[in-house]
N, C-alpha and C positions, 0 to 999 in steps of 0.2 A: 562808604557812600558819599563824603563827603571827604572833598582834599584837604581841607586842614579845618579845624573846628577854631572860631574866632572867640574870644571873651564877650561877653554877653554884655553891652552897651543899655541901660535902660533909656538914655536919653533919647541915642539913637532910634533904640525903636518905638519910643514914644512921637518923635517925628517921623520916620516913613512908617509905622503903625495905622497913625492917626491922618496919613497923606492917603493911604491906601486903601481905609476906608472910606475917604470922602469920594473916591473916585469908586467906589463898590454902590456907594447912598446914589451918586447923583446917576449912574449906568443903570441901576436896579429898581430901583423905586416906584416909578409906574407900573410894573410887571409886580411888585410886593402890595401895591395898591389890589391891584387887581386878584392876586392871590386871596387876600384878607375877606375880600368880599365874596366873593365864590363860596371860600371856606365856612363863612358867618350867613351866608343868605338862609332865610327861614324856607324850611318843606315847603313848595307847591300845593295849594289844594288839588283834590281831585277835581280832573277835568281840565285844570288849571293849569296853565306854562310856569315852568319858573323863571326868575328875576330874574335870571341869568341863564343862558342855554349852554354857556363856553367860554374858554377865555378873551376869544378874539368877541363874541357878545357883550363881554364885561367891559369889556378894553372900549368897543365902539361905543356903546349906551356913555360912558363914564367920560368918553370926551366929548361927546355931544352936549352932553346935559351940562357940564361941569368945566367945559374945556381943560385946556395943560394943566392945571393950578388944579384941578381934580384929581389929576393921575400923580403928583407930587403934595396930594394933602398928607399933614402930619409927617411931612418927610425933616421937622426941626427940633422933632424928640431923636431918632436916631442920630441924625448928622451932630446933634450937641453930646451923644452917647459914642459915636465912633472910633473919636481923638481917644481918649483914655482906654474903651475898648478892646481895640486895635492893638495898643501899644500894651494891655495888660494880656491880652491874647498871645503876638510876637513873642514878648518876656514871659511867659508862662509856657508855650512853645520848648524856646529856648534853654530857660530853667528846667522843663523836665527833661528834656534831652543831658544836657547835663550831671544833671543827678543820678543818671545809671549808668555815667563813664569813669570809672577806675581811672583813668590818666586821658588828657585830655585828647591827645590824637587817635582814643577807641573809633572805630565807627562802630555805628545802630544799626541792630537787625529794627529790619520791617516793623516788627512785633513791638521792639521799645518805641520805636519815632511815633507808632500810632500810641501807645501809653504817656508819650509825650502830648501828645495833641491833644489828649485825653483830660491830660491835665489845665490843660489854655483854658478846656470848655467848662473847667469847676472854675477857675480864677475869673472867668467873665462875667459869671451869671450873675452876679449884684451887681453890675451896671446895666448887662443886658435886659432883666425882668421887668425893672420900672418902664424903661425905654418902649421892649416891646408893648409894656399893658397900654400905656400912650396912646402909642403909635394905633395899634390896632382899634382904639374907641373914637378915634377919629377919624381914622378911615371908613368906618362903617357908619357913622352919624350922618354924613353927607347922603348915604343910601337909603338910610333908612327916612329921611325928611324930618326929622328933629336936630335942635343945635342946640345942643346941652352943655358944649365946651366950646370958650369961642377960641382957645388955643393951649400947645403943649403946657404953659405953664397954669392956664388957668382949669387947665384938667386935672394936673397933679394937686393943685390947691384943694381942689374939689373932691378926689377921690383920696386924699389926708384928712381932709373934715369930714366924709362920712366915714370911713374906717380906719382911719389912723394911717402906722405905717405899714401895715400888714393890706389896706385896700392898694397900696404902691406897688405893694410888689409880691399881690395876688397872680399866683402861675409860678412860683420858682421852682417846684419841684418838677411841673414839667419843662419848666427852659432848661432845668440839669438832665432831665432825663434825653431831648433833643438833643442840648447841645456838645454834653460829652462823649456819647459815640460820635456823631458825628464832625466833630472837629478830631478823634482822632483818626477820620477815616480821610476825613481834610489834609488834615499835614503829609499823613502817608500815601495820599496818591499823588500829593504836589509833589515830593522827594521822590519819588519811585518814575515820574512823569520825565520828570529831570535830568535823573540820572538814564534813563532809558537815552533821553532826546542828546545827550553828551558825548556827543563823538570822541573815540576812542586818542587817547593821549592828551585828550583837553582836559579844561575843568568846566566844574561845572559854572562856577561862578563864572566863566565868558559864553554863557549860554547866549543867542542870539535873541532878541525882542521877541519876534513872534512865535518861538518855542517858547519861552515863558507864558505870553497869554494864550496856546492851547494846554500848555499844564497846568497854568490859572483854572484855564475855564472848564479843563475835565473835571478838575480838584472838585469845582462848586457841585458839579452833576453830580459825582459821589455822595459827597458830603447830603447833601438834598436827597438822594436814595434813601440814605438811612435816616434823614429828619423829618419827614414828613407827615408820617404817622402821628409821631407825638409832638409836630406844629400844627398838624390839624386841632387833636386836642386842647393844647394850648389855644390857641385861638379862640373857641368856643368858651374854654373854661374864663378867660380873661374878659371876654366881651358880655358875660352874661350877667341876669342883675342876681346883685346877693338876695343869698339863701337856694339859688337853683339848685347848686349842686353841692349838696353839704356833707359828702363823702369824697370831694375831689375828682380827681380823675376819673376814679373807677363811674361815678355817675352819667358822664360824661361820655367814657366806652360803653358803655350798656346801651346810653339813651341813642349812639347814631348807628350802632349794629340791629338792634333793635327796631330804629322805624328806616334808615336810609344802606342797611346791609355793611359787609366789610369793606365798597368799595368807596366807602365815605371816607376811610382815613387816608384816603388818598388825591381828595377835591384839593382843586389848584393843582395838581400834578402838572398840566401844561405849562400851566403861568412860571410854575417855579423852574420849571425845566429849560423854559425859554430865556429867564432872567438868568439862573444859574451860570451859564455861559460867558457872554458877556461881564456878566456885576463882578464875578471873582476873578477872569479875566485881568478886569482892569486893577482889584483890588491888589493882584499881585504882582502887577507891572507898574503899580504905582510906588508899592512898595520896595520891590528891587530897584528901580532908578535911582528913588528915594535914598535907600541905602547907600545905591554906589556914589550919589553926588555928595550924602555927607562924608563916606569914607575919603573920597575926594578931597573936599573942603576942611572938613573937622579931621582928620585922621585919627586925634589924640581926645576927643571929644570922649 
């Protein structure tokens, strides 16, 4: 599947890693704004409209009231969580790929490159979970008309002094449970996109720009197929105040099947499907450039 398999650079892909997701943060992030809130908005009373009707609802209320600087709140917990992210994602990638080749010019069935990618989403999740718990109680502070955090760093301060480090990085078992299938469903539709899109006698590495960002931007729509369910949860479980749910998840599933049915685990559907596109898009055309100008530059890097 692949013309020759390169040695795994961590520098490397700690630079177009962490290039590739700042171009994912800054493409995504108004639409992850709005995902957040959709997802955290409280029931309707009866009679009553809810907060939000839809995405493009969410989207209009949230610039109106809040203008640009609305739809990019809390967007300086991920963007400081990307660089290393990214580049321990890339190398964990890479690394699993690796570790089920007998000699390095194997190529990967399908089935390993997703077990690869599999592996990116366990090596991410202690930088991802702080980031997201963040990320998400600021986005929703603005909504809700309290300001409890007056920024990323003074949120983490805050949610270390009341529960230590375990209030930090409240939600890791569901950010593993998100984000390991789905990063290996990520990497395996990027490669399989790829290789599809690679006209016969080339490689794939001379793939052209814009067949990279529609196998970018399929990759994210998969990937999002299968995460959604357990980032609705996550979302919930993260934003909510201690003690709600003091069985985890499982309290969690119960409580929105129970008052807002199954097709709660799937609010923000739109919002994410819409960012999807675009965010990883660019996340991956940032990243290829990225690569080819160091291999360029740095060859021996």
């Amino acid at each position: 599947m692949a013309d020759e398999v390169k040695p795994i650079s961590p520098l490397k892909n700690l630079l177009a890693g962490g290039f590739g997701g700042m171009c994912l943060v800054f493409v995504g992030h108004p639409l992850d704004t709005v995902k957040v809130r959709l997802q955290t908005q409280p029931p309707s009373l009866p009679g009553q409209p809810p907060m939000y009707s839809g995405t493009f609802d969410c989207f209009r209320k949230t610039l109106m009231r809040e203008g640009i600087r609305g739809l990019y709140r809390g967007m300086a917990a991920p963007i400081v969580g990307v660089t290393p992210m990214f580049a321990v994602c890339f190398f964990g990638f890479g690394l699993g790929k690796k570790l089920q080749q007998k000699h390095p010019e194997d190529v990967l069935s399908y089935p390993q490159i997703f077990a690869a990618g599999m592996l990116s989403g366990v090596f991410t999740t202690g930088i991802m979970t702080p980031g997201e718990r963040i990320k998400c109680l600021l986005q929703i502070q603005a909504s809700s008309g309290e300001t409890k955090y007056a920024g990323p760093l003074d949120c983490a301060k805050k949610l270390y002094k009341e529960a230590g480090i375990r209030g930090i990085y409240k939600g890791t078992v569901l950010t593993l449970m998100r984000d390991v299938p789905a990063s290996g469903m990520y990497f395996m539709t990027y490669e399989w996109l790829k290789n599809i899109f690679t006209p016969e006698g080339k490689s794939v590495n001379e793939l052209s720009l814009p067949r990279i960002l529609v196998a970018g931007g399929f990759a994210g729509i998969f990937n999002w197929a299968v995460a959604i369910p357990p980032d609705v949860l996550k979302s919930r479980f993260q934003t909510a105040p201690p003690g709600k749910y003091p069985n985890g998840f499982r309290d969690v599933l119960r409580e929105l099947i129970r008052d807002e049915g199954i097709t709660s685990l799937y609010k923000g559907f739109n919002a994410v499907m819409i960012r999807a596109f675009p965010a990883n898009a660019a996340c991956f055309l940032g990243f290829e450039v990225a690569m080819k100008f160091l291999n360029w530059a740095v060859p021996n890097l």
